[in-house]
N, CA, C and O atoms as a Tinker XYZ file with bonds, in Angstrom:
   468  protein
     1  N      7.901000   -9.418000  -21.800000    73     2
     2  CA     6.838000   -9.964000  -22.611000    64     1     3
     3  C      5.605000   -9.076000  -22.482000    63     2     4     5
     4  O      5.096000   -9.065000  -21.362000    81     3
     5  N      4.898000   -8.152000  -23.652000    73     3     6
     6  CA     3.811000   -7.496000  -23.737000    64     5     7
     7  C      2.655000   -8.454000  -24.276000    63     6     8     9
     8  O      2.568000   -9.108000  -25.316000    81     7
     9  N      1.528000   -8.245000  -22.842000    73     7    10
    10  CA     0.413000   -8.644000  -22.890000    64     9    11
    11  C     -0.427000   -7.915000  -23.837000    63    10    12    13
    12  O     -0.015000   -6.991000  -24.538000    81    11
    13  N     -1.971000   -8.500000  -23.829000    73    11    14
    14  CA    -2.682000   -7.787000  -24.682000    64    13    15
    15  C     -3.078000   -6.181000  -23.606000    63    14    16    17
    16  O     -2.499000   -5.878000  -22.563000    81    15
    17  N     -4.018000   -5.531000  -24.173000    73    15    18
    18  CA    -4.549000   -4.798000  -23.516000    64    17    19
    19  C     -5.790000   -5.779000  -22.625000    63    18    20    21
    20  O     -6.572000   -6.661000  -22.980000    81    19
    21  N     -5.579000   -5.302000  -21.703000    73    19    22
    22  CA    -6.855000   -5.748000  -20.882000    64    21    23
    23  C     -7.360000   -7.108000  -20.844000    63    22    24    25
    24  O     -8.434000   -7.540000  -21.261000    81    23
    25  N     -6.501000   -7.644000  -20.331000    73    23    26
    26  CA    -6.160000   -9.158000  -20.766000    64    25    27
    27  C     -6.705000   -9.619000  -18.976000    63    26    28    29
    28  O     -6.173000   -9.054000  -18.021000    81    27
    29  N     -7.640000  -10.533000  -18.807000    73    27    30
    30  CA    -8.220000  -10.924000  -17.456000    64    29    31
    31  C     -7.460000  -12.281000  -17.094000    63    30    32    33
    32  O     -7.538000  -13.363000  -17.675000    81    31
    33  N     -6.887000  -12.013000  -16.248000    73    31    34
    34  CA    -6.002000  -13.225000  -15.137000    64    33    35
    35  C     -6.453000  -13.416000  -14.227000    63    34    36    37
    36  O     -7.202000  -12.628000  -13.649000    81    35
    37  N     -6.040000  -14.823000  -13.726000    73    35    38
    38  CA    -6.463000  -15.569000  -12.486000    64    37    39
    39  C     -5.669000  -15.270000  -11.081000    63    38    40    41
    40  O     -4.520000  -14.984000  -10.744000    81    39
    41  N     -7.026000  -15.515000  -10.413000    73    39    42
    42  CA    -5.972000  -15.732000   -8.956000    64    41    43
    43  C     -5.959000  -14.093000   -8.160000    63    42    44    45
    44  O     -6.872000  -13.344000   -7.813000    81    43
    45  N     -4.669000  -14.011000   -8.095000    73    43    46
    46  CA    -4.063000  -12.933000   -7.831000    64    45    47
    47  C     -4.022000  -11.348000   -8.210000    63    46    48    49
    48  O     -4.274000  -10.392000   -7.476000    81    47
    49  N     -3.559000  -11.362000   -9.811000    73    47    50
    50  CA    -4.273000  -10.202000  -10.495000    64    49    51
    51  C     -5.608000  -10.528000  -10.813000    63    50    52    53
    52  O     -6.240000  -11.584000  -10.830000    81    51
    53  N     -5.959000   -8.957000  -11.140000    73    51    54
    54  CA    -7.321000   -8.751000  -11.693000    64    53    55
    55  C     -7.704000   -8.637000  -13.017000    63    54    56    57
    56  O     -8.624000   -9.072000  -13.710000    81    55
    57  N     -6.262000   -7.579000  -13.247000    73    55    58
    58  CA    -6.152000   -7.367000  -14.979000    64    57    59
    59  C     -5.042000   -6.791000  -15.002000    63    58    60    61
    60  O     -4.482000   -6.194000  -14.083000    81    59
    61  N     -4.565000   -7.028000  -16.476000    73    59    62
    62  CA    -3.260000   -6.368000  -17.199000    64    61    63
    63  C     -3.423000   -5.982000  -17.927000    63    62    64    65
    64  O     -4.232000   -6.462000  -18.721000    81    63
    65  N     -2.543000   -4.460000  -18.238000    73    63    66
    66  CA    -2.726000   -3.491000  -18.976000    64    65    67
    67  C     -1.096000   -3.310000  -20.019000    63    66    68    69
    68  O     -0.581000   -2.192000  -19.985000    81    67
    69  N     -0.477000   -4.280000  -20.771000    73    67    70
    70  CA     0.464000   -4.192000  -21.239000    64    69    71
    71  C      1.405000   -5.277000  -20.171000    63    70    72    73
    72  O      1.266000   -6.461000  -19.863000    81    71
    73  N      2.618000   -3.991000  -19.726000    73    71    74
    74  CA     3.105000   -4.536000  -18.513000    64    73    75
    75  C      3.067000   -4.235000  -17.515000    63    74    76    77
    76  O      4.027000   -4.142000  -16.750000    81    75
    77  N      1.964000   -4.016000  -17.293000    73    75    78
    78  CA     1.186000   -3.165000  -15.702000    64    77    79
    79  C     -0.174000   -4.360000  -15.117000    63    78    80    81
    80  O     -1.279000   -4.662000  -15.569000    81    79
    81  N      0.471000   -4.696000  -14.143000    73    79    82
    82  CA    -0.682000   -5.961000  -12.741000    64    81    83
    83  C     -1.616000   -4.996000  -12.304000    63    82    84    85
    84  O     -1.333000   -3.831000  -12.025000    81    83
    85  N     -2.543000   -5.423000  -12.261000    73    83    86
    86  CA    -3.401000   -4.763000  -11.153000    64    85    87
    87  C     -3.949000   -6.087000  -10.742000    63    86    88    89
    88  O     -4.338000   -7.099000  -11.326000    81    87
    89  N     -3.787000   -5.545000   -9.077000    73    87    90
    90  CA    -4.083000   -6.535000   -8.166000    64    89    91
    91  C     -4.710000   -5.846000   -7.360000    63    90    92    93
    92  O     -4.930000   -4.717000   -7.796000    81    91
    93  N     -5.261000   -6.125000   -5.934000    73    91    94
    94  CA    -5.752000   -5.572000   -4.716000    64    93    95
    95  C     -4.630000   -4.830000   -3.917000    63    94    96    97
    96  O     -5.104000   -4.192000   -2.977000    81    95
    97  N     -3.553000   -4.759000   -4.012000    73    95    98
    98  CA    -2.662000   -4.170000   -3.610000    64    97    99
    99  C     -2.402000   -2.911000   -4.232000    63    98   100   101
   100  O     -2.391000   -1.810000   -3.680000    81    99
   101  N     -2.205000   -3.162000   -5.366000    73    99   102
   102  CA    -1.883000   -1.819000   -6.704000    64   101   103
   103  C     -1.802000   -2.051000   -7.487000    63   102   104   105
   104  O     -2.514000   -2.948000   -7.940000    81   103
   105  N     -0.683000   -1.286000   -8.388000    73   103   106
   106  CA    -0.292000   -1.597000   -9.729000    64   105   107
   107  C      0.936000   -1.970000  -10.208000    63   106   108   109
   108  O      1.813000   -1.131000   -9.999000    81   107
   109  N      1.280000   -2.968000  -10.788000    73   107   110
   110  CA     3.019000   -2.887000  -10.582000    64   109   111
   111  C      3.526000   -3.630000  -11.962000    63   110   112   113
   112  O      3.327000   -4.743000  -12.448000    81   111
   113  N      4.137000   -2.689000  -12.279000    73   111   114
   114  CA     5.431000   -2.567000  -13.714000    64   113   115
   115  C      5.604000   -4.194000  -13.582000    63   114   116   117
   116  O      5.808000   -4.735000  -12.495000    81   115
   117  N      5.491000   -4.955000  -14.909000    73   115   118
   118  CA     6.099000   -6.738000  -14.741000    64   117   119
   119  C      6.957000   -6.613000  -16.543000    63   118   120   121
   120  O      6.947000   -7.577000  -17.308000    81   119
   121  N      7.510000   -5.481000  -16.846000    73   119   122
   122  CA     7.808000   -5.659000  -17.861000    64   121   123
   123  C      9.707000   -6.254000  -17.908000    63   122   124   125
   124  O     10.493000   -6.557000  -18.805000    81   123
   125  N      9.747000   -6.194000  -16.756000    73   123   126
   126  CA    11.497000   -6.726000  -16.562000    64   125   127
   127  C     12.305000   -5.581000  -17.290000    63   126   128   129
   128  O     11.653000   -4.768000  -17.947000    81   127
   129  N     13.641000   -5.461000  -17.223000    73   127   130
   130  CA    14.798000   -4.369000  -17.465000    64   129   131
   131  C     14.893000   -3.813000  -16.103000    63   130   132   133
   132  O     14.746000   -4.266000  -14.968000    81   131
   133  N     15.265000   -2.387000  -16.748000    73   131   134
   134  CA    15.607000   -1.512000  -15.023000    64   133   135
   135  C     14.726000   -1.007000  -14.298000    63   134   136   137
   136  O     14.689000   -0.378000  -13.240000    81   135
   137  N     13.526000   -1.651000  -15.566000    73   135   138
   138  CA    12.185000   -0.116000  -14.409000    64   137   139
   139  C     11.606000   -1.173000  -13.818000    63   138   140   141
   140  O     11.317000   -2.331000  -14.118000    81   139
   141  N     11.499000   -0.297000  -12.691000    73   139   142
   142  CA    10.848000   -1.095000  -11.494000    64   141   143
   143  C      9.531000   -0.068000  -11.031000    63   142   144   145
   144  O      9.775000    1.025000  -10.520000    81   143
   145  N      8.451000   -0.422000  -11.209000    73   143   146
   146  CA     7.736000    0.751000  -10.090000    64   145   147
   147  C      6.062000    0.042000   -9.363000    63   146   148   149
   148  O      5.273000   -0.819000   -9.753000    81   147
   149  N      6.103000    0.628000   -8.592000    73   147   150
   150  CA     4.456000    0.158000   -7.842000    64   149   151
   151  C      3.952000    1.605000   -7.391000    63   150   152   153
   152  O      4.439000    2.714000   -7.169000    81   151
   153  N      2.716000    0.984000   -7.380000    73   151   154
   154  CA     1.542000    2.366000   -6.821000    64   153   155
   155  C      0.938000    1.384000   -6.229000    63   154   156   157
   156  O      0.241000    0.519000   -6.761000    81   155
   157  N      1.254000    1.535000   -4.887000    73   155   158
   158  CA     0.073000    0.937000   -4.221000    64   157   159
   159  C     -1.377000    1.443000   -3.848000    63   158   160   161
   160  O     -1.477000    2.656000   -3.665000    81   159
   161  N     -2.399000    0.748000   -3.727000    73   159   162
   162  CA    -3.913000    1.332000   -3.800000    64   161   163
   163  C     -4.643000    2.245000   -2.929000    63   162   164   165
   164  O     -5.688000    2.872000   -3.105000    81   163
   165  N     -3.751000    2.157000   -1.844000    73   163   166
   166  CA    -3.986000    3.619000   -1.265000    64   165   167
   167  C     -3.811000    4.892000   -1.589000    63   166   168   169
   168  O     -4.577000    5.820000   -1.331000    81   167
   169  N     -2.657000    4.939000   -2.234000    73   167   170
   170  CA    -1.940000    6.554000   -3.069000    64   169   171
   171  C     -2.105000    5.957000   -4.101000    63   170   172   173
   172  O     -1.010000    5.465000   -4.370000    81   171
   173  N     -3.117000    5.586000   -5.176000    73   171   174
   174  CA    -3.114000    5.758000   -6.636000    64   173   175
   175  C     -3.771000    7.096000   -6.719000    63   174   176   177
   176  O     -3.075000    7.728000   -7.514000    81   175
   177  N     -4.665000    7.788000   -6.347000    73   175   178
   178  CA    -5.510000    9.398000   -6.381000    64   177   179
   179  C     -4.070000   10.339000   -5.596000    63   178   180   181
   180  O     -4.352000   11.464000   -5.183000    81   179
   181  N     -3.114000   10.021000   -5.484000    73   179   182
   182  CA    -1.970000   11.148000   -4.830000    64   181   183
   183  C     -2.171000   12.073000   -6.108000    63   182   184   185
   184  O     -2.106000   11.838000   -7.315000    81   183
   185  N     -2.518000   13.540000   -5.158000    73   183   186
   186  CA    -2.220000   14.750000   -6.327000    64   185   187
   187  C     -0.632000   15.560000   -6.221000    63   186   188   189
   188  O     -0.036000   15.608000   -5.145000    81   187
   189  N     -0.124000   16.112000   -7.367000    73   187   190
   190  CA     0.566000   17.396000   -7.132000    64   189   191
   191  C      0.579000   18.238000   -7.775000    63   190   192   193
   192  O      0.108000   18.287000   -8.912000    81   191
   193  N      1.296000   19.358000   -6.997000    73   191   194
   194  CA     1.024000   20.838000   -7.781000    64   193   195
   195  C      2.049000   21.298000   -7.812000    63   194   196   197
   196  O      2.786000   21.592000   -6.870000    81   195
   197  N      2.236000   21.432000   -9.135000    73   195   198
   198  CA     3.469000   21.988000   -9.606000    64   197   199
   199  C      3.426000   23.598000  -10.035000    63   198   200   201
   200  O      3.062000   23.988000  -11.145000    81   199
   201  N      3.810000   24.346000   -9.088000    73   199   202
   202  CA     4.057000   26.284000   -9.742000    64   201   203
   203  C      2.771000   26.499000   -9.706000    63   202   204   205
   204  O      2.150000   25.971000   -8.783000    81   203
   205  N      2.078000   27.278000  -10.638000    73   203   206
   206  CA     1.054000   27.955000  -10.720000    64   205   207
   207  C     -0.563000   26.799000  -11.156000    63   206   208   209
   208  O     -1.750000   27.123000  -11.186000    81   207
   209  N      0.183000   25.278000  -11.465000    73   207   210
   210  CA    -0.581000   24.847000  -12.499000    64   209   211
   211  C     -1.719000   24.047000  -11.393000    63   210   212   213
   212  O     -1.601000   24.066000  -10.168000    81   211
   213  N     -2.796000   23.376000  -12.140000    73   211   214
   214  CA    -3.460000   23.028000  -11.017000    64   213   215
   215  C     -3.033000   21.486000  -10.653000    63   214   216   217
   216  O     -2.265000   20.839000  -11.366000    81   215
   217  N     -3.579000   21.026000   -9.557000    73   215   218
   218  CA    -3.318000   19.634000   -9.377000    64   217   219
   219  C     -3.473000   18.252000  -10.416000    63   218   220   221
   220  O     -4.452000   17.995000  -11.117000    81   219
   221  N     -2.307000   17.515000  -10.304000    73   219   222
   222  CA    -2.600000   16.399000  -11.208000    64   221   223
   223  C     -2.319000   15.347000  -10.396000    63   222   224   225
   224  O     -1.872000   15.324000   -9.250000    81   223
   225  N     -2.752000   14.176000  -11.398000    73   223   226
   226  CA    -2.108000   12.274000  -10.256000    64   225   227
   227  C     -0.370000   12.485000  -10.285000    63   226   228   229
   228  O      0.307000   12.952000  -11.201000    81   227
   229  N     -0.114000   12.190000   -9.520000    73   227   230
   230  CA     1.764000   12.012000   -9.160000    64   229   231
   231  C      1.977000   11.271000   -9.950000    63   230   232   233
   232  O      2.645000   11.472000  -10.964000    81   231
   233  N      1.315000   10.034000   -9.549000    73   231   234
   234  CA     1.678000    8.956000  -10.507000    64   233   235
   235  C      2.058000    8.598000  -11.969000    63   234   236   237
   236  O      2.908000    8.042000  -12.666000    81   235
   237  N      0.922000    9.249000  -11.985000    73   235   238
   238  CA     1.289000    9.310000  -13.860000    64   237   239
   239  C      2.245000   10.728000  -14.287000    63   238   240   241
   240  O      3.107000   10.337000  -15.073000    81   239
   241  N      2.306000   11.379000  -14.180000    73   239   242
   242  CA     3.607000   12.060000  -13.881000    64   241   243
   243  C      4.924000   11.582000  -13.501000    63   242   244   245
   244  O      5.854000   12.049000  -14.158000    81   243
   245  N      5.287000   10.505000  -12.306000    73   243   246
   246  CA     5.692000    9.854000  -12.374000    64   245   247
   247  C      6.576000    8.480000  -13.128000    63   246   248   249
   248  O      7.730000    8.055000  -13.073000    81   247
   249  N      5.525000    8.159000  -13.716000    73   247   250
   250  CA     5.635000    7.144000  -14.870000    64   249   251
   251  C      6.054000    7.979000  -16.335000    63   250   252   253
   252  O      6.915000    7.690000  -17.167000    81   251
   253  N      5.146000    9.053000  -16.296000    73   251   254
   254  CA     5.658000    9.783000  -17.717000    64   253   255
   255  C      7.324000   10.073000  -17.208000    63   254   256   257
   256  O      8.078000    9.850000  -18.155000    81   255
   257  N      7.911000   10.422000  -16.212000    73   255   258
   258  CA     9.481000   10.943000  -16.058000    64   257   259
   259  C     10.296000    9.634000  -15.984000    63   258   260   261
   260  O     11.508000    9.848000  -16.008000    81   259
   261  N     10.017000    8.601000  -15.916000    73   259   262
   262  CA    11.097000    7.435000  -15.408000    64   261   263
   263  C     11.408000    7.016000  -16.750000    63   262   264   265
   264  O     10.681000    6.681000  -17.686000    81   263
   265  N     12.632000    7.109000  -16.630000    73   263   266
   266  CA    13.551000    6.854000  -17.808000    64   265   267
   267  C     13.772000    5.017000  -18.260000    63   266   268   269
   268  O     14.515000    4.553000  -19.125000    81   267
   269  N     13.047000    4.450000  -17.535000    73   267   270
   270  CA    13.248000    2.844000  -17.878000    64   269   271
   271  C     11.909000    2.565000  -18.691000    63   270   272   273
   272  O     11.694000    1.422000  -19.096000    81   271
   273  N     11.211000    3.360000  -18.879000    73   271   274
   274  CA     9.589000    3.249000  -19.525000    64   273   275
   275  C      9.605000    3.578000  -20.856000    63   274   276   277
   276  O      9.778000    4.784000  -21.033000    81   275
   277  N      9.498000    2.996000  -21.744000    73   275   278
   278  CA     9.122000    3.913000  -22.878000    64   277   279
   279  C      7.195000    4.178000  -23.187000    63   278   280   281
   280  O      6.327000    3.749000  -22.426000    81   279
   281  N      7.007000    4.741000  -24.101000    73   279   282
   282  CA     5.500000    5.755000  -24.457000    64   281   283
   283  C      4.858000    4.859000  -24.690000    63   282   284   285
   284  O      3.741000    5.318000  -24.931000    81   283
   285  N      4.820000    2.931000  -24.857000    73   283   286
   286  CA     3.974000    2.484000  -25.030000    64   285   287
   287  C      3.655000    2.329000  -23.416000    63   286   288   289
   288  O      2.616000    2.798000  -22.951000    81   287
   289  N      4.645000    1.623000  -22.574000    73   287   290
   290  CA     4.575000    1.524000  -20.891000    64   289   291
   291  C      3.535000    2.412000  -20.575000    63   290   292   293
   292  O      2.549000    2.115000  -19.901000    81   291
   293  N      3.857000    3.895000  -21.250000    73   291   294
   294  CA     3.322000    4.872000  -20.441000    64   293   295
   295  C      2.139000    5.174000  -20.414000    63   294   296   297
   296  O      1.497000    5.482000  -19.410000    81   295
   297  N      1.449000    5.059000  -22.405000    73   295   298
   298  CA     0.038000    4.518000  -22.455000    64   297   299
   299  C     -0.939000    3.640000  -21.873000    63   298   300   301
   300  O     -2.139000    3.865000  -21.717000    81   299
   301  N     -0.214000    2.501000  -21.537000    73   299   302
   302  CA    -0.911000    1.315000  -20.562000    64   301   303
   303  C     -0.551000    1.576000  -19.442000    63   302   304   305
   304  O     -0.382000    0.548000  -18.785000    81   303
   305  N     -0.337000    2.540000  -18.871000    73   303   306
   306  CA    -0.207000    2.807000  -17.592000    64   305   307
   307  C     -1.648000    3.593000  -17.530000    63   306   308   309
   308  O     -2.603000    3.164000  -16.881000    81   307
   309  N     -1.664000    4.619000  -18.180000    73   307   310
   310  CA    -2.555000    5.373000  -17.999000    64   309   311
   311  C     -4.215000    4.586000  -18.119000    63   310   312   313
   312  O     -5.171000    5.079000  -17.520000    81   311
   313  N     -4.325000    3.572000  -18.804000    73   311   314
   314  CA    -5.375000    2.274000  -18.683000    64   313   315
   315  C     -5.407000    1.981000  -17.718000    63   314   316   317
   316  O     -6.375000    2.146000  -16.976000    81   315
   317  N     -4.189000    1.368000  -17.372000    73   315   318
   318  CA    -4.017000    0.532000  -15.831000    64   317   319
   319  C     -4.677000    1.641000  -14.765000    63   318   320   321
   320  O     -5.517000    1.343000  -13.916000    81   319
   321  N     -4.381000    2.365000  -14.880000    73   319   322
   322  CA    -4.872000    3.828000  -13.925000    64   321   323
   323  C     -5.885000    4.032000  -13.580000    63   322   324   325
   324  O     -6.250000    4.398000  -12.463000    81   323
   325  N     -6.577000    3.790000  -14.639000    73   323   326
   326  CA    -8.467000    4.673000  -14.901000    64   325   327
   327  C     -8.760000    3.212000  -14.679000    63   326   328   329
   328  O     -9.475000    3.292000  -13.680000    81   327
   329  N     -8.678000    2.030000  -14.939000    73   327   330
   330  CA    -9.026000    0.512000  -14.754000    64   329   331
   331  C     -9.353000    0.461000  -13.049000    63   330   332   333
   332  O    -10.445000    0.126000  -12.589000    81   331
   333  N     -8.115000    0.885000  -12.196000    73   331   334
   334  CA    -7.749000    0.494000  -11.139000    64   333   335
   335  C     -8.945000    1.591000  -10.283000    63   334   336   337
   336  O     -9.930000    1.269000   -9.618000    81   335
   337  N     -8.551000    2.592000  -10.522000    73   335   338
   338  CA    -9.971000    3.788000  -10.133000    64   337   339
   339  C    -11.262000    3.439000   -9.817000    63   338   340   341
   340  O    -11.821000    3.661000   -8.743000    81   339
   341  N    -11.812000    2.781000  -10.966000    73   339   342
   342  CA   -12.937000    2.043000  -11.005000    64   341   343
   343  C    -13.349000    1.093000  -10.495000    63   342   344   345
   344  O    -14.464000    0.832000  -10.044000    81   343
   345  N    -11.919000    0.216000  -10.588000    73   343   346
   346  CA   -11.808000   -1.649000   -9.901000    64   345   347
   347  C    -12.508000   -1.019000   -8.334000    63   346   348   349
   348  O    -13.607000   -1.294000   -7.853000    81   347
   349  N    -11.249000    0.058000   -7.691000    73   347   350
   350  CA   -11.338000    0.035000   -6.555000    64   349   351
   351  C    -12.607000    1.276000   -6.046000    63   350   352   353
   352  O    -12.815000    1.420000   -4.841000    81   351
   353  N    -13.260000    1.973000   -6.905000    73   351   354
   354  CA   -14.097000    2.672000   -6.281000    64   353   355
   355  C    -13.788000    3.850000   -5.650000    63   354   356   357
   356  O    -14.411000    4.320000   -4.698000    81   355
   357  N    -12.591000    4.441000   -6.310000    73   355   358
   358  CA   -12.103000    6.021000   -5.827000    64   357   359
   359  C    -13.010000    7.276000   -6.580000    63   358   360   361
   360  O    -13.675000    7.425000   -7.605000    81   359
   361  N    -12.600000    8.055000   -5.414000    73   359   362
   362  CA   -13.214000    9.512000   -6.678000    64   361   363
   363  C    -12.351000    9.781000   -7.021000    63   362   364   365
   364  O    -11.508000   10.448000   -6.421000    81   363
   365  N    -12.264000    9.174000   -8.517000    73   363   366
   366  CA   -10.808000    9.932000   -9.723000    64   365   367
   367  C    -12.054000   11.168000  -10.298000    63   366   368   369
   368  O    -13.270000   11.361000  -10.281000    81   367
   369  N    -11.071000   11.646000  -10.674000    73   367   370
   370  CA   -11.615000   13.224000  -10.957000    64   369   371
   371  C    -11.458000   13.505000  -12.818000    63   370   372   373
   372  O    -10.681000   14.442000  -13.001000    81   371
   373  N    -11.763000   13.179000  -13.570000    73   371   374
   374  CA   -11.778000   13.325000  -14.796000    64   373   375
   375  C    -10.740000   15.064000  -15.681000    63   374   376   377
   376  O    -10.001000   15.290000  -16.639000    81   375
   377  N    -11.465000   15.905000  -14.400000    73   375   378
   378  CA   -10.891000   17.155000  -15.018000    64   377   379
   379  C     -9.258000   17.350000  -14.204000    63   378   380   381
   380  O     -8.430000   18.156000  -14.627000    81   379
   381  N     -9.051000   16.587000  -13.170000    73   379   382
   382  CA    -7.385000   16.403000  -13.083000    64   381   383
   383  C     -6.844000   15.457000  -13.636000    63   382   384   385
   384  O     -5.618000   15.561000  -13.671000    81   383
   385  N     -7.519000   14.002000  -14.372000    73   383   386
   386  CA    -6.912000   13.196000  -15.275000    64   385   387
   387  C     -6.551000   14.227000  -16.731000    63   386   388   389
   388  O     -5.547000   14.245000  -17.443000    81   387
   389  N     -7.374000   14.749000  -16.772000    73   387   390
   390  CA    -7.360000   15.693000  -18.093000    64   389   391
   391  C     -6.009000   16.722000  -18.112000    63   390   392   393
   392  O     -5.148000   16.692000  -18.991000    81   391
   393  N     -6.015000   17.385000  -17.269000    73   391   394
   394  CA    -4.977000   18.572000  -16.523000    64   393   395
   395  C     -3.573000   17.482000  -17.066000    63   394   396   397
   396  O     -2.689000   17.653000  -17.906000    81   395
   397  N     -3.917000   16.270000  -16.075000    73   395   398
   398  CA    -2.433000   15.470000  -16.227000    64   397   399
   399  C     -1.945000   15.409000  -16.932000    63   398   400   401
   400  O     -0.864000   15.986000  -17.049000    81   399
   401  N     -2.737000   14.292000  -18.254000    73   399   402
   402  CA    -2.303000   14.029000  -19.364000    64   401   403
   403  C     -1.908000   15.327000  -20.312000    63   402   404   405
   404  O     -0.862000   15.233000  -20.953000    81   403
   405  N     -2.894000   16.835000  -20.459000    73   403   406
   406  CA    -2.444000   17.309000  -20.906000    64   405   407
   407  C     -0.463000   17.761000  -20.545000    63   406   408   409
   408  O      0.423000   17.860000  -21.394000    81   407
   409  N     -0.381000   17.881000  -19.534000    73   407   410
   410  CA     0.972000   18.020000  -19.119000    64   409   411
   411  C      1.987000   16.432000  -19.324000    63   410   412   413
   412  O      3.192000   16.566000  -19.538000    81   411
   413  N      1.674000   15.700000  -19.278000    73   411   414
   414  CA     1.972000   14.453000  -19.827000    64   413   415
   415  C      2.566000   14.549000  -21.385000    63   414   416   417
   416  O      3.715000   14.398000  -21.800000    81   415
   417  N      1.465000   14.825000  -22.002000    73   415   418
   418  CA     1.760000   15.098000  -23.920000    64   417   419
   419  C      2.859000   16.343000  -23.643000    63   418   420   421
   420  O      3.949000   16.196000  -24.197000    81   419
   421  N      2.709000   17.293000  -23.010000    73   419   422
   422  CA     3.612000   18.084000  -23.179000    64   421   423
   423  C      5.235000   17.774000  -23.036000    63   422   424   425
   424  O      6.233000   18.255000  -23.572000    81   423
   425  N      5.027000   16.811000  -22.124000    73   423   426
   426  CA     6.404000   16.447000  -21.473000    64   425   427
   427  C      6.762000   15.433000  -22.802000    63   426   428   429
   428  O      7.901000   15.307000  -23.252000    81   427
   429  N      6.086000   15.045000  -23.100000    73   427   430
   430  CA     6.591000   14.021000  -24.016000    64   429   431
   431  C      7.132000   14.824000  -25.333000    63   430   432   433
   432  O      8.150000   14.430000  -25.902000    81   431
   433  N      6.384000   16.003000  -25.808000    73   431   434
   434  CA     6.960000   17.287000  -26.597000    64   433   435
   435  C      8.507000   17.381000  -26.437000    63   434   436   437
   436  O      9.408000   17.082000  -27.220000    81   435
   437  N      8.526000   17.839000  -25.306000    73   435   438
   438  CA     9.819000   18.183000  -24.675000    64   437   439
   439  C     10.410000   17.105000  -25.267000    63   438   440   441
   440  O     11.067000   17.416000  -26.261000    81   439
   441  N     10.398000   15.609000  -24.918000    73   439   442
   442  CA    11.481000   14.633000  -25.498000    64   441   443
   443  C     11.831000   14.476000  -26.400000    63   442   444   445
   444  O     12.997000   14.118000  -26.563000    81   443
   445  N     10.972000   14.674000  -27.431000    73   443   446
   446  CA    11.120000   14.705000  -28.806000    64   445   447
   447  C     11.954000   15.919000  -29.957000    63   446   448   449
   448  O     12.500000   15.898000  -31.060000    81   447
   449  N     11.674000   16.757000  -29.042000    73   447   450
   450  CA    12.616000   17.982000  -29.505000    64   449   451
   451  C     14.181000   17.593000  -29.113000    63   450   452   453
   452  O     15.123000   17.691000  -29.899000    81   451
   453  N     14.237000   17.295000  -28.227000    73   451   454
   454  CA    15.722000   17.218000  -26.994000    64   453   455
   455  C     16.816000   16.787000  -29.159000    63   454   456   457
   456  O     16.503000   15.928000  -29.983000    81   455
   457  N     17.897000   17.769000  -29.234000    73   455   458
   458  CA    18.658000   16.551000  -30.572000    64   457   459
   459  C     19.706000   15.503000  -29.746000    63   458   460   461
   460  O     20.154000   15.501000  -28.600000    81   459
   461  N     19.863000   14.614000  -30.919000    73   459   462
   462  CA    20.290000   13.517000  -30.462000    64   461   463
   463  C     21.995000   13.589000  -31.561000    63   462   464   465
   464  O     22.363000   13.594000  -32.736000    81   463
   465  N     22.645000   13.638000  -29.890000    73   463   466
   466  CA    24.087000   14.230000  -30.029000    64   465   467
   467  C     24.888000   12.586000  -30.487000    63   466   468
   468  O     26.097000   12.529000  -30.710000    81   467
């Protein structure tokens, strides 16, 4: 069941971003099927570096590769993301959110080309 965007709940969560919780703990996938995933709030700022390129969030990298997500998941993830940043008072870094996503759209390039045998 897809929520609105940015839809404010009681209690427990804080806010929902599609099918993404944010709570005081993290963030966690409630859309049911096979994908399962959490970021908890300590490693939501986890960087990596892939080859030559510069650092990006894992996470959303992450979420862009898991095959149980489709591109709307992956959009409200990236809400849920920058939401949770803020909720919790990290230094997210704008010019490695930027880096990400650009590699993000790319990857998503890639899928779209792939033909369908």
């Amino acid at each position: 069941m897809r929520h609105g965007i940015g839809v404010v709940l009681p209690k427990t969560l804080t806010m929902q971003f599609g099918n993404w919780d944010i709570s005081n703990e993290g963030i966690k996938y409630s859309g049911g099927g096979t994908a399962a995933f959490t970021v908890p709030q300590a490693e939501l700022l986890r960087t990596t570096e892939e080859g030559d390129q510069p650092a990006m969030y894992h996470w959303v990298l992450q979420v862009t590769d898991h095959p149980g997500l489709d591109h709307d998941d992956i959009y409200d993830f990236n809400y849920a993301f920058v939401y949770a940043a803020a909720k919790w008072g990290v230094p997210f870094d704008y010019g490695t959110f930027d880096e990400t996503l650009a590699e993000q759209y790319e990857r998503f390039d890639f899928e779209d080309e792939e033909p369908n045998f």
